[in-house]
Structures are given as C-alpha cells and as structure tokens.
C-alpha positions as CSV (number, residue, x, y, z in Angstrom):
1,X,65.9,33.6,18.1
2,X,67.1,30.8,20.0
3,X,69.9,32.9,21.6
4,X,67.5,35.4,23.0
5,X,65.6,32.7,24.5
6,X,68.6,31.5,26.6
7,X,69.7,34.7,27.0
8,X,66.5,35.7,29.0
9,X,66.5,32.2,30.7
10,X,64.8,29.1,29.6
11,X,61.7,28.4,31.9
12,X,61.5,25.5,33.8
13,X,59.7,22.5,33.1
14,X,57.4,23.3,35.8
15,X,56.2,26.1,34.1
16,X,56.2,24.8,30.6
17,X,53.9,21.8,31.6
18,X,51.5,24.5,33.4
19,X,51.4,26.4,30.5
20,X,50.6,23.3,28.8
21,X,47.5,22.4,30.5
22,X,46.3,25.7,30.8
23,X,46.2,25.6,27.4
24,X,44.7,22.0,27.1
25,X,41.9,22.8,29.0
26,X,39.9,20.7,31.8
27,X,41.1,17.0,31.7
28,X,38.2,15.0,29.8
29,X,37.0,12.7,32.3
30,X,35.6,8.8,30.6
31,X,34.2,5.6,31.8
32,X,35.5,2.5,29.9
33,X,33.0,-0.6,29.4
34,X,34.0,-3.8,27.7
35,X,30.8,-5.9,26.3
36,X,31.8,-9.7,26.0
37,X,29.8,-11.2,23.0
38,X,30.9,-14.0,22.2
39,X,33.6,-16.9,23.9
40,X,35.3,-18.2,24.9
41,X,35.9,-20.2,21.9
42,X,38.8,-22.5,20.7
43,X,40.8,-22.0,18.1
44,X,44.3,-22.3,16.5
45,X,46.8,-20.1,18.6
46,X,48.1,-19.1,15.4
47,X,44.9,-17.0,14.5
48,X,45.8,-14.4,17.7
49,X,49.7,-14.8,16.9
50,X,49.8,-14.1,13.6
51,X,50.9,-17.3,12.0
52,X,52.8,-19.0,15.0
53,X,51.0,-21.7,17.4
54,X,49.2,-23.7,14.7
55,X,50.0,-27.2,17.0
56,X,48.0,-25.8,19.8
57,X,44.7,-24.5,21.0
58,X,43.7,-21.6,22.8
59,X,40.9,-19.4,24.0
60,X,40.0,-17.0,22.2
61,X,37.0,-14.2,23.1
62,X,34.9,-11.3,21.8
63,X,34.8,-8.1,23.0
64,X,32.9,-4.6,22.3
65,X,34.2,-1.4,23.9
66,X,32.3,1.4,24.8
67,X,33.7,4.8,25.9
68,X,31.3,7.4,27.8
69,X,32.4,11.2,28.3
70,X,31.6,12.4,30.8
71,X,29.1,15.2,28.4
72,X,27.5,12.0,27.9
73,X,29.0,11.5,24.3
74,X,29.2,7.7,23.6
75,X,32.0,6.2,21.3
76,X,31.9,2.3,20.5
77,X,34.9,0.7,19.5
78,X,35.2,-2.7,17.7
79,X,39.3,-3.8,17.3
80,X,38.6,-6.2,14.8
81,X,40.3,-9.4,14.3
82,X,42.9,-8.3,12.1
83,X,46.4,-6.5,12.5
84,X,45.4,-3.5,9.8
C-alpha cells in the first residue's frame, strides 16, 4: 500500500494541510475572559510550587475563566488549586 503511494507521488504538505482544514471546517472563533475573585493574598510560596519556597511569601490570586463561542455557547473553567 505504501509503495503505491510513493509510486504515484506523495502530495505535498501544502496540500495535505488544505485537505486538513477543509475537512476541519470553519475555524471556531472565542473570546477569553478571566474573572479575578479573590487576591491578592499571601501565602507560603510553597503552596504554588508544590512543596518548595516554604521560607518565603508570595502573592497568590483567584481567578475564574470564561470562554464564549462565537454561537454564543459559554464554557466556565475553574483550574483548581491542585496539580490533579
């Protein structure tokens, strides 16, 4: 199978990535909002690094992210505190 497709001549990558987005469809078009709730607040350093910093303080702030497609469909993400 493979040897025909050589044989024939392997498109370029032009044409591969056209054929790509062709397929894909339109591009999805979003607006990106971030919502501060809540800092900035101090804390141990080690609470954003994971168990590293615990000698010093830093700031540390709370955000909410909201995603809006362009069909109007609204997605909210929260990315949590934690690295799971």
């Amino acid at each position: 199978m493979l040897s025909a497709y050589f044989r024939n001549g392997c498109p370029d990558v032009a044409e591969i990535r056209t054929s790509i987005a062709q397929a894909a469809g339109p591009e999805p078009e979003y607006e990106i909002y971030a919502f501060k709730y809540g800092g900035p607040l101090y804390r141990k350093v080690a609470i954003v690094t994971w168990n590293s910093g615990w000698d010093q303080d830093g700031p540390i702030n709370y955000y909410v992210w909201a995603i809006k497609a362009k069909n109007g469909e609204t997605i909210v993400v929260d990315t949590g505190a934690s690295p799971a």
